[in-house]
Structure formats: structure tokens, C-alpha cells
C-alpha positions as a Markdown table, in Angstrom:
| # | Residue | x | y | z |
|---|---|---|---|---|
| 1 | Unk | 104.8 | 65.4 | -31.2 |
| 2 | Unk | 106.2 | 62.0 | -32.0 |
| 3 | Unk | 105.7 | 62.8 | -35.7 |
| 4 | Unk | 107.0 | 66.2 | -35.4 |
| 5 | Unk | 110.2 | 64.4 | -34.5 |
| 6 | Unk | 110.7 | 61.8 | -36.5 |
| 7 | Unk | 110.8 | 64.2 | -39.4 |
| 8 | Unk | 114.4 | 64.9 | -40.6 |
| 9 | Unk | 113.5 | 68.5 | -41.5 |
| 10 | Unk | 112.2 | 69.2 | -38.3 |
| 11 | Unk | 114.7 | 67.9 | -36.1 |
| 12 | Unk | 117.3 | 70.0 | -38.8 |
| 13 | Unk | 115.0 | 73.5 | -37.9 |
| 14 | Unk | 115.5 | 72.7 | -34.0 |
| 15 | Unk | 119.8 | 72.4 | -34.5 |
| 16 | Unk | 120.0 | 75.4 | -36.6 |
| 17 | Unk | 117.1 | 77.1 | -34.0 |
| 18 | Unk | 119.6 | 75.9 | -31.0 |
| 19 | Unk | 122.8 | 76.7 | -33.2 |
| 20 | Unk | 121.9 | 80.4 | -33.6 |
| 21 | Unk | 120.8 | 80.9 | -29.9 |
| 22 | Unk | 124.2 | 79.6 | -29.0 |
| 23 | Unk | 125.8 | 81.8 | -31.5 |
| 24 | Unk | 123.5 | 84.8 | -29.9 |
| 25 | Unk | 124.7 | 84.3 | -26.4 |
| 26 | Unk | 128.2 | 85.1 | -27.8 |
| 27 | Unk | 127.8 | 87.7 | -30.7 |
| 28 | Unk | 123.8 | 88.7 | -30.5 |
| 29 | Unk | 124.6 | 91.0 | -33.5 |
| 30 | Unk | 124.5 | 87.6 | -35.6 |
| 31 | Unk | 121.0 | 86.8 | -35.6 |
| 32 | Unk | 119.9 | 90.5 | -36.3 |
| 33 | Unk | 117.9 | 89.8 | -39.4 |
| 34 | Unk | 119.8 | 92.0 | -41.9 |
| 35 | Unk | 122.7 | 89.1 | -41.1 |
| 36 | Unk | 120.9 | 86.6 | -41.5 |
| 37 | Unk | 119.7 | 87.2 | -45.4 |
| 38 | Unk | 123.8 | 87.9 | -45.6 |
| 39 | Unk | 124.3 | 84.3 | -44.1 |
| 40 | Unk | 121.2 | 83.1 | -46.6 |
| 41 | Unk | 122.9 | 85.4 | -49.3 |
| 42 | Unk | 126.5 | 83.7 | -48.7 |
| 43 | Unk | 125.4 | 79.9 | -48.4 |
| 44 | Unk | 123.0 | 80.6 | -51.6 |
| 45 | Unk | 125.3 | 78.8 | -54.2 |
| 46 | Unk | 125.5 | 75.9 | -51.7 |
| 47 | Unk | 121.9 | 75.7 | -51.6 |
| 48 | Unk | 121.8 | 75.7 | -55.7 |
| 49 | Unk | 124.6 | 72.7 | -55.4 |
| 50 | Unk | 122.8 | 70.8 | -52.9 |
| 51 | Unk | 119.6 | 70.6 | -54.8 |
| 52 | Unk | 121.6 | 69.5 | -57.7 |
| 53 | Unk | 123.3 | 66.7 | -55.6 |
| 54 | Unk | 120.5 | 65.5 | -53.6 |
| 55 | Unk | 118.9 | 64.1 | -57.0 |
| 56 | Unk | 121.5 | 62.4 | -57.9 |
| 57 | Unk | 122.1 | 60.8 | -55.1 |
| 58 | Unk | 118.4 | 59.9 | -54.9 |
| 59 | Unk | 119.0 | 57.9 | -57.9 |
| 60 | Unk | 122.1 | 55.7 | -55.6 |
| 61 | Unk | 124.6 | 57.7 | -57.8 |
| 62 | Unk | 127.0 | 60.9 | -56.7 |
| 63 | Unk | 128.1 | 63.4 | -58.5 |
| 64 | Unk | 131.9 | 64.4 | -57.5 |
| 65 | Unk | 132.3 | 66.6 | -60.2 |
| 66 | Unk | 129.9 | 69.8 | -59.3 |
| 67 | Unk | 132.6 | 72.1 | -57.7 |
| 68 | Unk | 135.0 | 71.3 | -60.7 |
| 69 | Unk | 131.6 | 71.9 | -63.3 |
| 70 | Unk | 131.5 | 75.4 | -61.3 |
| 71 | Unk | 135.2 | 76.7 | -62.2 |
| 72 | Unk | 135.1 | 74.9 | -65.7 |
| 73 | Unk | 132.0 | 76.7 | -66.7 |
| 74 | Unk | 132.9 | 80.0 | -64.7 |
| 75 | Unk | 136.3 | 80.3 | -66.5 |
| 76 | Unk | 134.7 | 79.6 | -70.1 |
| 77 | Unk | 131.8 | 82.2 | -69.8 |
| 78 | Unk | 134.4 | 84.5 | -68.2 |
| 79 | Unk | 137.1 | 84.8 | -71.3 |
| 80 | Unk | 133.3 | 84.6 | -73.3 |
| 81 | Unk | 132.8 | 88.3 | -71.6 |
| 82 | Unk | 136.4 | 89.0 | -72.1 |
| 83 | Unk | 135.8 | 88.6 | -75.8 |
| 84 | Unk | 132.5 | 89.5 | -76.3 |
| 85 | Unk | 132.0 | 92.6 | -73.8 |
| 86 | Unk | 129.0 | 93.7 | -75.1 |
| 87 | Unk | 127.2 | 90.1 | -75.2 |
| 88 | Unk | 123.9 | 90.3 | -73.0 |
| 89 | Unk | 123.9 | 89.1 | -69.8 |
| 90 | Unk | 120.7 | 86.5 | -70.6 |
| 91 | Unk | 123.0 | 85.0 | -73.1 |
| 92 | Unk | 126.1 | 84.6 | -71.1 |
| 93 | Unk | 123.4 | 82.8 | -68.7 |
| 94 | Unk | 122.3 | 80.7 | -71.0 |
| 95 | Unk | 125.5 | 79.6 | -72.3 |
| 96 | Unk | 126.9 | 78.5 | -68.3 |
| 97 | Unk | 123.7 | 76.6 | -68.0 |
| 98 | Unk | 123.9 | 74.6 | -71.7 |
| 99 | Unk | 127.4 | 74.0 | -70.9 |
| 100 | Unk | 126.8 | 72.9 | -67.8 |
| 101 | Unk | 124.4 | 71.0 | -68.6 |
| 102 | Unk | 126.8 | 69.3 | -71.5 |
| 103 | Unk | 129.4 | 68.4 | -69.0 |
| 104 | Unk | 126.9 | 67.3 | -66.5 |
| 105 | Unk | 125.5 | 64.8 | -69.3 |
| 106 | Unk | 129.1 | 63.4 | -70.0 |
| 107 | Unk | 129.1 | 62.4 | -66.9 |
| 108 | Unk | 125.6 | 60.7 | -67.3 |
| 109 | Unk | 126.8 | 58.7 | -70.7 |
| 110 | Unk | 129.6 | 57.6 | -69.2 |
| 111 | Unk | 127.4 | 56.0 | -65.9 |
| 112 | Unk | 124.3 | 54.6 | -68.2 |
| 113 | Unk | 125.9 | 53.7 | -71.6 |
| 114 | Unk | 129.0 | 52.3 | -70.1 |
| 115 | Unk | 127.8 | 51.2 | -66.2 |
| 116 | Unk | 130.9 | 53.1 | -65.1 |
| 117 | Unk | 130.6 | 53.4 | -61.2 |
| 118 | Unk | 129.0 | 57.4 | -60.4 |
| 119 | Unk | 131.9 | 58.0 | -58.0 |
| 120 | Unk | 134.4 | 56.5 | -60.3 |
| 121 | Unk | 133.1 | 58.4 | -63.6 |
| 122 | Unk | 133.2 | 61.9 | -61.5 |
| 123 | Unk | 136.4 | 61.9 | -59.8 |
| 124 | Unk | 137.8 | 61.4 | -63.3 |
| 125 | Unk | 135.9 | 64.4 | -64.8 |
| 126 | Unk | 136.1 | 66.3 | -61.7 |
| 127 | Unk | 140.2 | 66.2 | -62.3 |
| 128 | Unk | 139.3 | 66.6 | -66.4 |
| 129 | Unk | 137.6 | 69.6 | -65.9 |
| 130 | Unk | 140.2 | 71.2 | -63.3 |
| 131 | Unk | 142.9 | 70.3 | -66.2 |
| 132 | Unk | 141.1 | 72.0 | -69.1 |
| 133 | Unk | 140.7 | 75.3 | -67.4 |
| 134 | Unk | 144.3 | 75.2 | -67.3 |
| 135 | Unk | 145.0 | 74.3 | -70.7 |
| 136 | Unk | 142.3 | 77.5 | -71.7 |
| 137 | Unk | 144.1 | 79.6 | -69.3 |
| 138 | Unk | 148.1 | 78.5 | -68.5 |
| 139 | Unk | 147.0 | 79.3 | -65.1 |
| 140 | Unk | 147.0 | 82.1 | -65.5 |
| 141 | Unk | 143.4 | 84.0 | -63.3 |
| 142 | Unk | 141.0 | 86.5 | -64.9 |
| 143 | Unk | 140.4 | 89.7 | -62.4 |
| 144 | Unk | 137.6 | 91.7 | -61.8 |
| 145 | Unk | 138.9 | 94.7 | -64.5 |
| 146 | Unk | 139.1 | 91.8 | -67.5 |
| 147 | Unk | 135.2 | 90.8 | -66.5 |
| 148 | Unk | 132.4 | 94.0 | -67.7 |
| 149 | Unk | 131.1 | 95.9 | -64.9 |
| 150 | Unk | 127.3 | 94.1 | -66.6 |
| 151 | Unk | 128.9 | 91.0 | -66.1 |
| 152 | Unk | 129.8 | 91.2 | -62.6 |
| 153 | Unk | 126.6 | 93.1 | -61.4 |
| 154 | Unk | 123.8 | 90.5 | -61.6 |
| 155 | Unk | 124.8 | 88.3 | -58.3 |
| 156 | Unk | 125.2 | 91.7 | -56.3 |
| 157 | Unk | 122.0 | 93.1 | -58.2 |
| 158 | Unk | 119.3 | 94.1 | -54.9 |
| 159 | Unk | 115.6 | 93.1 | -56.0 |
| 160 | Unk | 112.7 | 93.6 | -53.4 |
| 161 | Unk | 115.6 | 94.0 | -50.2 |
| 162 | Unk | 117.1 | 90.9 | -51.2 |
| 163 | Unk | 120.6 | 90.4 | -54.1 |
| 164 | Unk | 119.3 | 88.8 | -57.0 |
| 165 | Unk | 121.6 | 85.3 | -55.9 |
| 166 | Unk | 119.3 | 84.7 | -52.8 |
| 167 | Unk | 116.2 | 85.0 | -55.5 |
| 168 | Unk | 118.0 | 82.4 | -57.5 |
| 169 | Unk | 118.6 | 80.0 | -55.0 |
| 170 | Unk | 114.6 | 80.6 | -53.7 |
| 171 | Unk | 113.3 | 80.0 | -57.2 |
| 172 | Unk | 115.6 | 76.9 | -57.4 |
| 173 | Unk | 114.4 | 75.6 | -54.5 |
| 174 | Unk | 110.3 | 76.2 | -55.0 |
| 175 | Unk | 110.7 | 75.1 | -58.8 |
| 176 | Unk | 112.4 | 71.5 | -57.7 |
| 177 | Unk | 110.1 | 71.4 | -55.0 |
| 178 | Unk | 107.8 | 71.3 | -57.2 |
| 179 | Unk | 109.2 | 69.0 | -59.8 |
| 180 | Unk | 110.2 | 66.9 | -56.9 |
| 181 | Unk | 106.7 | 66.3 | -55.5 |
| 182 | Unk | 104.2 | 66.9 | -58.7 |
| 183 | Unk | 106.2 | 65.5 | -62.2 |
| 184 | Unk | 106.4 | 62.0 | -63.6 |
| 185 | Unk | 110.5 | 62.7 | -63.7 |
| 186 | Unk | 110.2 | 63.6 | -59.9 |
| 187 | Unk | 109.0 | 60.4 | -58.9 |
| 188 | Unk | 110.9 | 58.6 | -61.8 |
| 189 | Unk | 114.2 | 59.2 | -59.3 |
| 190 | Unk | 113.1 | 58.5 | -56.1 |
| 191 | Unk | 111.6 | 55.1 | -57.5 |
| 192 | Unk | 115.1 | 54.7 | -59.6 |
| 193 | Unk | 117.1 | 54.8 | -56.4 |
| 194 | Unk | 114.6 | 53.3 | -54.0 |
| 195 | Unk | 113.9 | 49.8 | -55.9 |
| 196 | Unk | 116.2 | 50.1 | -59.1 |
| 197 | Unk | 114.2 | 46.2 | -59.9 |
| 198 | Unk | 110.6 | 47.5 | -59.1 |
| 199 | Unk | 111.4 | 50.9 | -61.4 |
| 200 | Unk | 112.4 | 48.4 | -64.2 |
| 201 | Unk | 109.3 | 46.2 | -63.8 |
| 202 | Unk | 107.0 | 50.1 | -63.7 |
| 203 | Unk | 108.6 | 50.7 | -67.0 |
| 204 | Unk | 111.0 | 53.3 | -66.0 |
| 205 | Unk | 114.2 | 53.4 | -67.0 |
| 206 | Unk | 117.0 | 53.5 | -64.7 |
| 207 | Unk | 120.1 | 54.3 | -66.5 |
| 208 | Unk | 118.0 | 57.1 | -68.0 |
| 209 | Unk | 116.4 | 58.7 | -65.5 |
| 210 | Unk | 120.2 | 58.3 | -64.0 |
| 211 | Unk | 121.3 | 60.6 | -67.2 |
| 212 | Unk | 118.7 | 63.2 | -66.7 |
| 213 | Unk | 119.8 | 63.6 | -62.7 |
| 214 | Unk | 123.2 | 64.1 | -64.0 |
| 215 | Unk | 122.2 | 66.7 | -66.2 |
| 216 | Unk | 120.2 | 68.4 | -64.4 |
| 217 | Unk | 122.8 | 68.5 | -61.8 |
| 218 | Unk | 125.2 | 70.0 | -64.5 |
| 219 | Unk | 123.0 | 72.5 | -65.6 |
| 220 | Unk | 122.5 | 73.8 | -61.8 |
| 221 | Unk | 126.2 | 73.7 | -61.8 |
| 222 | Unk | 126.9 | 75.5 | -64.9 |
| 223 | Unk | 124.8 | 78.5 | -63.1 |
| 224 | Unk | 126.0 | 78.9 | -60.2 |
| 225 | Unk | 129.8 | 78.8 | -62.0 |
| 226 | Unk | 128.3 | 81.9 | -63.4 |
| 227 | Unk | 127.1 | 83.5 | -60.1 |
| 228 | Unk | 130.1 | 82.5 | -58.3 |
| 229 | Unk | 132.7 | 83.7 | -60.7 |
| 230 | Unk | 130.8 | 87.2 | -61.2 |
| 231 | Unk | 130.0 | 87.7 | -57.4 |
| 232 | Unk | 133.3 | 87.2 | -56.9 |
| 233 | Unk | 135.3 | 89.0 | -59.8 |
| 234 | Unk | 137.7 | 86.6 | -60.5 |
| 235 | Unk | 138.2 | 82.9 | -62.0 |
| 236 | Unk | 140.9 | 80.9 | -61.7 |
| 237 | Unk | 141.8 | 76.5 | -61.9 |
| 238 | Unk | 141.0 | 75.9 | -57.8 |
| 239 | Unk | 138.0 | 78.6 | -57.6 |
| 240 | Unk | 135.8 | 76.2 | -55.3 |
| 241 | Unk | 138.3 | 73.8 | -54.6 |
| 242 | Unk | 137.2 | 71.1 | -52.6 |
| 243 | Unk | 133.5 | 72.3 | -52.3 |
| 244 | Unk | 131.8 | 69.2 | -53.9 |
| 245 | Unk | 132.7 | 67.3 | -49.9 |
| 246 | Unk | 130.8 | 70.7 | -48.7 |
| 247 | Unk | 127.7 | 69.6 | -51.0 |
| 248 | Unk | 127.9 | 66.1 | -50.0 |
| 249 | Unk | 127.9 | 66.6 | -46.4 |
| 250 | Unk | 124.8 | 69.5 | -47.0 |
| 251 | Unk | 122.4 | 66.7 | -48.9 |
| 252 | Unk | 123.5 | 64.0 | -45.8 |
| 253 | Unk | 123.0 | 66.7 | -42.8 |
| 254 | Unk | 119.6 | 67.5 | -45.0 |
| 255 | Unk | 118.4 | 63.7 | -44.4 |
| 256 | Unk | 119.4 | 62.5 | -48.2 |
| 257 | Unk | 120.3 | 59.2 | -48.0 |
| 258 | Unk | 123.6 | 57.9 | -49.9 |
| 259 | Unk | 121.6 | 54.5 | -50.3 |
| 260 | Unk | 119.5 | 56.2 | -52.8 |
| 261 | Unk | 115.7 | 56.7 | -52.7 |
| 262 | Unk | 115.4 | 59.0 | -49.7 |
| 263 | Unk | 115.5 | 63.0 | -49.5 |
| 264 | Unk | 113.9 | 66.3 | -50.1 |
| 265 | Unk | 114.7 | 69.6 | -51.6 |
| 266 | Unk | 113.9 | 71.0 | -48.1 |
| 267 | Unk | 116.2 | 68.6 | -46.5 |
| 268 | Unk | 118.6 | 69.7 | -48.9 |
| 269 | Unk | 118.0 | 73.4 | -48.2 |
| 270 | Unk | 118.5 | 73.1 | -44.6 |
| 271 | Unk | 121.5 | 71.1 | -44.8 |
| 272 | Unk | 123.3 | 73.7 | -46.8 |
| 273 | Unk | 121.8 | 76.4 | -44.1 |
| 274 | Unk | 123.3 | 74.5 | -41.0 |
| 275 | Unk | 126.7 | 74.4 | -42.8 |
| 276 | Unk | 126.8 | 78.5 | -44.3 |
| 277 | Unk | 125.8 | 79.4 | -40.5 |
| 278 | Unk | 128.5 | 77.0 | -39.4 |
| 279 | Unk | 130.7 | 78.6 | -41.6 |
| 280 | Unk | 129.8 | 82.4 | -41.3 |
| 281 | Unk | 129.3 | 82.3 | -37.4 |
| 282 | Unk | 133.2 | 80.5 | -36.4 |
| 283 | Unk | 135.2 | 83.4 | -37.4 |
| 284 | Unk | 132.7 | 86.3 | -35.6 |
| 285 | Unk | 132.6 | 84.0 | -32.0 |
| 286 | Unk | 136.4 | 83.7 | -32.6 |
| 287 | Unk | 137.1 | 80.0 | -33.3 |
| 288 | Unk | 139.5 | 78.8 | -36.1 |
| 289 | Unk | 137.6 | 77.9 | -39.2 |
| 290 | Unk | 139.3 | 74.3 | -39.0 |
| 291 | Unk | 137.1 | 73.6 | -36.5 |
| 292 | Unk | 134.0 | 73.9 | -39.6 |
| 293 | Unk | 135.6 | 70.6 | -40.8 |
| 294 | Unk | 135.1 | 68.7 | -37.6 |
| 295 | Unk | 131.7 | 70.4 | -36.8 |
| 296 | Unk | 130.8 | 69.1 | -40.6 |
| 297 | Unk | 132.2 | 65.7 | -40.0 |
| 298 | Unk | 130.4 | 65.7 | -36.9 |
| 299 | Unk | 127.4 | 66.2 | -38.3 |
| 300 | Unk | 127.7 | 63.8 | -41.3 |
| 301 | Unk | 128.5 | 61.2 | -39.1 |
| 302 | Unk | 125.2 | 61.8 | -36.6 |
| 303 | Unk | 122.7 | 61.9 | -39.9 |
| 304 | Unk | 124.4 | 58.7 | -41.2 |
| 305 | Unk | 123.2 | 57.3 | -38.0 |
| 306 | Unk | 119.8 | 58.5 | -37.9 |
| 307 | Unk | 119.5 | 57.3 | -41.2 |
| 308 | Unk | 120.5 | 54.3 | -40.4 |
| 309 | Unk | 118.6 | 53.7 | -37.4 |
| 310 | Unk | 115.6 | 55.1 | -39.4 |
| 311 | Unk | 116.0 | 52.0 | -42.2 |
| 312 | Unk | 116.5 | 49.6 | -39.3 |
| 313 | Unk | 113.4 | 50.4 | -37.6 |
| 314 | Unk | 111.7 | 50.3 | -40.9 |
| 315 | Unk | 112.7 | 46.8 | -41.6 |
| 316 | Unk | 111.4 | 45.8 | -37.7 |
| 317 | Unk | 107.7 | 47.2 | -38.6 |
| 318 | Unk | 108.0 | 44.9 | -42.1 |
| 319 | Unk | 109.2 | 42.1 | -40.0 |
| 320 | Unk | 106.6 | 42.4 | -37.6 |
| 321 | Unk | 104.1 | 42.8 | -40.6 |
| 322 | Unk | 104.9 | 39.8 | -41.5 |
| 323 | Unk | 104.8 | 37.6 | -38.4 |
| 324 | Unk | 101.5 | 38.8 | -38.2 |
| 325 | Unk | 100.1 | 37.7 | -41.8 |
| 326 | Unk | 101.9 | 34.4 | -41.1 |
């Protein structure tokens, strides 16, 4: 039992458990399951995000940039489609994930060739990004009858009961998982963020393995620009605006620590889950959506603590190690 709660990930299962019985009381209709793959369904590019985010944070760096790495690539494989109509759909795929992965590694150059500060670095590009959509576009939007009906069918696409976005954002989640917890690169960032010095001395490099979070961050971005932009049926400069804070708080709520080092794809998961049931169940129980920010801010600030009070305790049991040897 003690175990069971000093796990992040469990204690996140109980507030989302308690979160949707209070919901129930109120609007039962919510938890029927057909809403709930809706509510999975609707936080699913979240979920792709946060994955992206919670590795690069695990290497003590942030990436500010995702939301803006969304609309960039969205608007570029959108006038793509508008010139190409007939181009397959695997290749408009493919070319939101390269070129999200190109922007995602400018951002890495930037942090391990120059030793730019992360945050620094991405809030430049995040406001680069923004500006080059609208020199592509004048500001001017692209609507749903500019975009091929192809194009705009694979987020909405139903496979096995479920819309082929929610299989996306499983798959992303049981494939880093996987890399996570089984790869050489996996434990190549948690070592990179936990002890930057120890990773030197095991032979990793730091300001690599930094470059490879980035990009792999990018590349998860580029897709779900895609996904978002043809779910949606429209692009435009602010599409996402703002939703890199949403990411941020997702990976902290999830138990990803901002010191680097500390995390899981689970965490992650759950983290974006708390926050697209936050943000699906205000408007149905009647309460203004402003209140999402405070309930988020809330939030953030309780898992800072934990995490803090976690790494406090850890150093206690070292202490206490060491009394003992001496």
C-alpha cells in the first residue's frame, strides 16, 4: 500500500478516478464509455505532445516551440495538398514528420552546438515559426474546401470502434514506452538529465543525446500538425496558440520533473488525460472554461511539490546512508 502510493502514476489514476465520480454526480452521461474514447479521442494530440515534451525535459531542457512546430508544419503540408491534390496521404505524412523533425533539430543545434539556454532557443523559434506561416500565407487561413476530402479523412477515419487519431496516440505511447524502458537512447536521456557529469564520465554525450530529444520531439510535432490541421479542416498563424503551457503542465501533472532525469511515458499519458477530462467535463457541468486555467495551475503547483518533497526525502535516506557508513 505504501508503495502503491508513493508512485506518481498511481496517485494520478486515483485523481482522474475521483475527478470522474465527481463529474458523474453532476452529468452521469459523461463517464458513459462511448464519451470517454471521445474525451481520449479529443486529448489524443495532447497525449502525442506530451510524450514529445517529457523527453526533453528529461534531458533538463524544454521545448517551447511544439505548439508553434504544430501550425508551422500544419500550414506547409496544408498548401502541399492545395497544390498537389492528388499526392498520397503516406507522403503528405511523411513530409509533416521530416519537417518536423527539421525544425525540431534547429532547435537542437542551436542548444548543443551553441549552449544556447532550451527555454531561450525555443521561445525564439516558437515566435520564428508563428512569423513564417505568415509570410507563406499573409494571414490569410486555408478552409476545409481548399484541403481534399483524402486529406481531411484520416484523423476522423474509425478502425476497430476507435478514429484512427486515438490509434496514433496508443501506438505513440506503447512504441516510447518501449524505447523509453528497453533502448541504449532511452536510458541515454534519463542518465543525460539525471547526472549530466556521470553521463560524461559513461561515455554518453550530453549535448547529443540533447539533439536527438529535440528531434524527436519535432518529429512528434510535425505529426500531430498534420492530424490537427486535417481533423480540424482549417490552418491558420495561431492554430494551437498557447498550447505548448498545456504540454508543459501535462508532463509536470504526469510526475516529469523540470530538474531533468525523472518521468515516464505513462506519467506523461495521464497528465495529458487529467487535463482533456478537465477540459471536456467544465463546459457539460456548467462552469466557465477559465476556470481550466486555475484547475491546471492548481495542479502544476501540487506536483511541483510532490516532486519536491519526493527529492527531499531522497536526499534524507542518502544522508542517513551515510551517517551509517561513517
Amino acid at each position: 500500500m505504501k508503495k502503491l502510493f508513493a508512485s506518481r502514476e498511481a496517485l494520478l489514476m486515483i485523481a482522474i478516478a475521483v475527478l470522474l465520480g465527481v463529474i458523474s454526480l453532476r452529468f452521469p452521461a459523461f463517464v458513459a464509455p462511448s464519451n470517454l474514447l471521445g474525451v481520449f479521442n479529443d486529448t489524443s494530440p495532447l497525449i502525442l505532445l506530451a510524450i514529445g515534451q517529457m523527453i526533453v525535459i528529461l534531458t533538463k531542457c524544454i521545448d517551447l516551440s511544439v505548439a508553434a512546430n504544430l501550425a508551422l508544419t500544419g500550414m506547409v503540408v496544408s498548401l502541399v495538398n492545395i497544390a498537389a491534390p492528388g499526392l498520397p496521404i503516406i507522403a503528405i505524412v511523411a513530409i509533416a514528420i521530416c519537417f518536423g523533425t527539421l525544425l525540431g533539430m534547429f532547435n537542437g543545434i542551436l542548444v548543443w552546438k551553441l549552449a544556447i539556454p532550451p527555454i531561450v532557443v525555443t521561445l525564439g523559434t516558437m515566435t520564428i515559426f508563428r512569423g513564417i506561416i505568415f509570410l507563406l500565407t499573409e494571414g490569410k487561413w486555408v478552409n476545409s474546401h481548399e484541403m481534399s476530402d483524402a486529406f481531411k479523412a484520416v484523423p476522423r477515419a474509425d478502425l476497430i470502434g476507435l478514429p484512427v487519431l486515438s490509434w496514433i496516440a496508443i501506438a505513440a505511447v506503447i512504441l516510447f514506452s518501449i524505447v523509453m524502458t528497453r533502448t541504449s537512447l532511452g536510458r541515454a536521456f534519463y542518465a543525460a538529465g539525471g547526472n549530466p557529469q556521470a553521463a560524461t564520465y559513461a561515455g554518453i554525450n550530453v549535448g547529443l543525446t540533447q539533439f536527438w530529444a529535440f528531434a524527436i520531439s519535432g518529429a512528434i510535432a510535425g505529426l500531430t500538425g498534420y492530424l490537427w490541421v486535417s481533423r480540424f479542416a482549417v490552418a491558420y498563424v495561431d492554430v494551437a496558440g498557447g498550447f505548448e503551457l498545456t504540454v508543459v503542465a501535462a508532463c509536470v501533472i504526469g510526475g516529469v520533473s523540470i530538474m531533468g532525469g525523472i518521468g515516464s511515458v505513462p506519467g506523461a499519458l495521464l497528465g495529458a488525460l487529467f487535463l482533456g477530462i478537465i477540459a471536456n467535463a467544465l463546459p457539460v457541468v456548467n462552469i466557465s472554461p477559465f476556470w481550466q486555467m486555475a484547475i491546471s495551475g492548481g495542479a502544476i503547483i501540487i506536483a511541483v511539490i510532490l516532486n519536491a518533497q519526493a527529492n527531499r526525502t531522497q536526499g534524507r535516506i542518502i544522508l542517513k546512508r551515510a551517517e551509517h557508513a561513517t
